[in-house]
N, C-alpha and C positions, 0 to 999 in steps of 0.2 A: 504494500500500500504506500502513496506516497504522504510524506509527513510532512509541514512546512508551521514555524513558528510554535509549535508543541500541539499542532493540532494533526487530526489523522483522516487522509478522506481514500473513502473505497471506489475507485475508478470502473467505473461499467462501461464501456468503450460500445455503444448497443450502435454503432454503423461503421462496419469493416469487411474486409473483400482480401481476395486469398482469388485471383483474377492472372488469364494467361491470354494476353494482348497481340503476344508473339507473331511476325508473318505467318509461319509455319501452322497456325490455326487462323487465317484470315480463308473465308468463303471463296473460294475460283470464281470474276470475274465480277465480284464485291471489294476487291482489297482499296479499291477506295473509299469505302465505306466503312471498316472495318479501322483502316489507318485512318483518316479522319475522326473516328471516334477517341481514337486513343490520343491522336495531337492533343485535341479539344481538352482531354481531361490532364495533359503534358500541360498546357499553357495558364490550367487552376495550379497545380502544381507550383509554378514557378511565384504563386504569388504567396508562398511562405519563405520565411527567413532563408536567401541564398545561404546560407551552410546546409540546410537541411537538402538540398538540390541533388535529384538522384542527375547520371545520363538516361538518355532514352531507351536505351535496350535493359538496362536493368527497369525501367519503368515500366514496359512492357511485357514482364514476366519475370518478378522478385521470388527470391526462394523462400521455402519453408525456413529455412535457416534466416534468412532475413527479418522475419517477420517475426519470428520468436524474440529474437534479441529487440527489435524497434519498440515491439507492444510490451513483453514483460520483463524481459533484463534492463529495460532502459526507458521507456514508454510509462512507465506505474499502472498499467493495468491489470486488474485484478481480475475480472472476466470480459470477454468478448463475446459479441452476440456476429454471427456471419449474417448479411442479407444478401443474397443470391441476387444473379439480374445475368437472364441468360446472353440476351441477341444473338442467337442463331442465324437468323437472316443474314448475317457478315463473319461469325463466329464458328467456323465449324464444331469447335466440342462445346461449346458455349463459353460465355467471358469470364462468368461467375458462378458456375452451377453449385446448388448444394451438396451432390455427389461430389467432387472439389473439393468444397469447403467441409465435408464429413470426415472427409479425411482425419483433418487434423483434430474435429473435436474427437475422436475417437480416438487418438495416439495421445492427445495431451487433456488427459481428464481431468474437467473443473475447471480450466481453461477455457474453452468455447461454448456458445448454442449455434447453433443450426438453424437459420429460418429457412424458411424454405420458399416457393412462389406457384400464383396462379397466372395465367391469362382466360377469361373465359372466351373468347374466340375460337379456344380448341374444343372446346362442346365436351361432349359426354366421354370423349377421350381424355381430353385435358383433367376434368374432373377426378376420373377415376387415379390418372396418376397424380392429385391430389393429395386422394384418400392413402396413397402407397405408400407415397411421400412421409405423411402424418403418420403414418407406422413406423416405417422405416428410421426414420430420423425426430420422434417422439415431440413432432413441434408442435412451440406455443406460441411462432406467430410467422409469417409469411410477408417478401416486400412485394408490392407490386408495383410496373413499369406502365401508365397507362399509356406512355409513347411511342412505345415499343412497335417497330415491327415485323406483322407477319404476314405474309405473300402480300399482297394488293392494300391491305390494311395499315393506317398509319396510326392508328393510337383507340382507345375505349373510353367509356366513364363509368366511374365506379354507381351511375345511379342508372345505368341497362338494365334490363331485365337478365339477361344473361349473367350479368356480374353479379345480381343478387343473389341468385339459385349459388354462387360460389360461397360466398358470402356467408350464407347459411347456411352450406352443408361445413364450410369451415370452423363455424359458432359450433357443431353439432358435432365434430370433432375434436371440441376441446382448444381449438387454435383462436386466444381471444387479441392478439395484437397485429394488426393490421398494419405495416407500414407503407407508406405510399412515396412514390416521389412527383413532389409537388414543388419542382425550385427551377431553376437557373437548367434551360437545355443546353445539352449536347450534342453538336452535329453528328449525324444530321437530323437526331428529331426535330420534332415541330412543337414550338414554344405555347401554342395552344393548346395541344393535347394534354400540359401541366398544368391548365386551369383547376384552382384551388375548387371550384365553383360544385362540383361533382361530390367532393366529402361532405357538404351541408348536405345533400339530403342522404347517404350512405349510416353517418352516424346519426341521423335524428331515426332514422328506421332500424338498426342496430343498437339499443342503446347499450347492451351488452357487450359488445365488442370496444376495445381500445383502436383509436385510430392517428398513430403517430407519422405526423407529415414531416416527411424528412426535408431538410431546408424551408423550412416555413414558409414555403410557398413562396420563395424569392423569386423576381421584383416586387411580386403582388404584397409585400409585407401588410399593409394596411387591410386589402378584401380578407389576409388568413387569417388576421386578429382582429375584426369583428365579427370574425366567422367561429374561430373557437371559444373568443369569452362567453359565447349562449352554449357551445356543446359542452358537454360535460366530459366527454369522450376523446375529445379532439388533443393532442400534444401535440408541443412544439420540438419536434427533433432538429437539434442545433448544428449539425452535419453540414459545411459549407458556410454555416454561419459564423464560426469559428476560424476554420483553418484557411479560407480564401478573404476573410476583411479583418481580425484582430491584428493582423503584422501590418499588411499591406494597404487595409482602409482603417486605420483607427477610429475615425471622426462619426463614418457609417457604420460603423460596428457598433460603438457607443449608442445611436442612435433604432436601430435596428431591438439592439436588446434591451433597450429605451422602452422603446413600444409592446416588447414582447412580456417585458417584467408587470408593464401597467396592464395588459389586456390580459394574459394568458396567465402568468405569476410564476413562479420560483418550484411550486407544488406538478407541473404540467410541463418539463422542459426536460429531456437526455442530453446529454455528451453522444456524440460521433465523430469522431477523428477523422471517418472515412476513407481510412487507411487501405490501398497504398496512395492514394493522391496525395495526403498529409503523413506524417509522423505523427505519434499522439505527445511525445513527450512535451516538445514546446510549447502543444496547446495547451496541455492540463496545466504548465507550470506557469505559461501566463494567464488562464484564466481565473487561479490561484491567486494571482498577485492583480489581476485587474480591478480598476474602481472605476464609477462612473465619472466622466469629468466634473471636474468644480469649475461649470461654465452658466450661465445664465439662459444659454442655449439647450441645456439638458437638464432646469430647474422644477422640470415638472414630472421627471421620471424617476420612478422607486429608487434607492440602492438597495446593491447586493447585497446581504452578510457573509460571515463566513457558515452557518449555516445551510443558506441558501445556497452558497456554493456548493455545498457538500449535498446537497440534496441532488442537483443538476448536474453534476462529474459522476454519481451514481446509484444513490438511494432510490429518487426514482423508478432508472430501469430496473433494480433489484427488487422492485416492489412488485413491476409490471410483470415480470418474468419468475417472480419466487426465489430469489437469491438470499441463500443467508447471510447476511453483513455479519460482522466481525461488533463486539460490544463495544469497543474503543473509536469505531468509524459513526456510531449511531450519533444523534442530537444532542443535544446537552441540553436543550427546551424537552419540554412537552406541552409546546401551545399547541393551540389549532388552525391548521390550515392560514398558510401565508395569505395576508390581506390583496386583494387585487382594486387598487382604484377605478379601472373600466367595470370590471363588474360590478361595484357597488353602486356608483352613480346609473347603471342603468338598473338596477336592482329598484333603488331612491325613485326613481324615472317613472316607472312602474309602478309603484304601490302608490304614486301622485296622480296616476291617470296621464298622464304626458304620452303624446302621440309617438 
């Protein structure tokens, strides 16, 4: 665990990738498709700290060996959660599968989980290897790629008819976190297929299920955080929000978790390093040491504590996913639930009769 000023926080690193980029898996007669992909996430890369700067060919297919030492000899993570994200369509074995990523939780126990993925596009085939899936690799939550695509298809939304039927036989499975990515595209997707717009109505019919939006819907910062202070369900996974603007946008970064602190709060937020694009160590160590500016400019958004910190680096996802924390990593409070100013004022809003 990492320690800092006597205090002890348990790192859940709940968005990481164990990804083979490599020519030698790029699709015959896609490899522009496939390289492009990988540039694109090469040049988020580049916007953490030049020391952390991999080359490209290690970027495209990092070892087991690499990854061990980055995340827990050096990294302070304590568990990892893998999210898969196949693209086939340019990928011949796929980029990130959970067969892949099982590997390793299976060699290194207590170490990883396993999420696994749906698209409902694949119909009753897709389904069933769903259900395989949930055996086979015992998951508690699954990411989806609504951009993703396959044959003729450029992307889905989680509130299709199709996508529910998944949806729900996933609930009925036992698989209650949903992670979605809803941020900053990738060429070549298409920036539309990431409309936050689709989880409002997914978790208001789900209320059961956990629906953690990975990069909070960036650019859309503002649609995703009126959109989760009314879900109950809705998280903000901080994947991208961290490792592409703490170093390289301070000012939007401040601003970003400005909005996220007042609307969403401290109780609704994971740690994802997003590893291999970022290293986790320099994020957890300066998210550790970050405070919000003493600017006039950012006089109307929460601060952090160190609490809070500790909750968002990993408590958290430990919660979402059953993880036993360590008694020295827990709270030192036992208030209740971090106060959120967007939701009270609409709360106030409400009980006034206010349109």
């Amino acid at each position: 665990m990492y320690s800092k000023d006597g205090e002890n926080y348990f790192i859940v690193d709940s968005h990481m990738h164990f990804w083979d980029a490599s020519p030698q898996n790029w699709v015959a007669g896609r490899e522009n498709l496939a390289k492009g992909w990988i540039d694109c996430f090469y040049g988020y890369h580049q916007l953490g700290p030049p020391e952390t700067h991999w080359d490209w060919e290690k970027y495209c297919k990092y070892s087991e060996e690499d990854l061990m030492r980055d995340l827990f000899d050096e990294g302070h993570v304590d568990v990892a959660i893998f999210q898969s994200t196949y693209l086939k369509h340019w990928y011949t074995e796929g980029f990130n599968t959970a067969e892949r990523n099982h590997t390793l939780t299976q060699k290194h126990p207590g170490k990883f989980i396993t999420n696994g993925r749906f698209d409902p596009r694949e119909g009753d085939t897709g389904l069933a290897q769903l259900e395989a899936d949930a055996e086979r690799y015992q998951l508690k939550g699954v990411k989806l790629y609504t951009a993703e695509w396959i044959g003729d298809s450029r992307g889905y939304k989680l509130s299709d008819p199709e996508c529910y039927r998944f949806l729900a036989r996933a609930q009925e499975l036992g698989i209650k976190n949903v992670h979605v990515h809803k941020g900053p595209t990738i060429w070549p997707l298409d920036k539309d297929a990431f409309d936050v717009a689709d989880v409002d109505h997914a978790a208001t019919d789900f209320p059961d299920l956990n629906f953690i939006v990975e990069h909070v819907g960036l650019p859309r910062i503002e649609d995703f955080c009126y959109m989760a202070v009314q879900e109950p369900n809705v998280y903000a996974g901080l994947s991208v929000v961290i490792g592409a603007h703490m170093h390289a946008r301070p000012r939007f970064f401040a601003k970003v978790m400005g909005e996220l602190l007042f609307w969403v709060g401290e109780d609704k937020m994971t740690f994802g390093s997003d590893y291999g694009i970022w290293e986790p160590k320099w994020q957890v160590e300066g998210f550790v040491d970050w405070q919000m500016p003493d600017d006039d400019a950012y006089g109307d958004y929460p601060r952090l504590s160190t609490e809070g910190k500790k909750k968002i680096l990993g408590l958290n996802a430990a919660k979402l996913y059953d993880i036993e924390v360590p008694a020295e990593c827990l709270p030192k409070t036992s208030a209740g639930e971090q106060d959120r100013p967007g939701e009270q004022l609409l709360t106030e809003a409400a009980a006034a009769g206010s349109p």
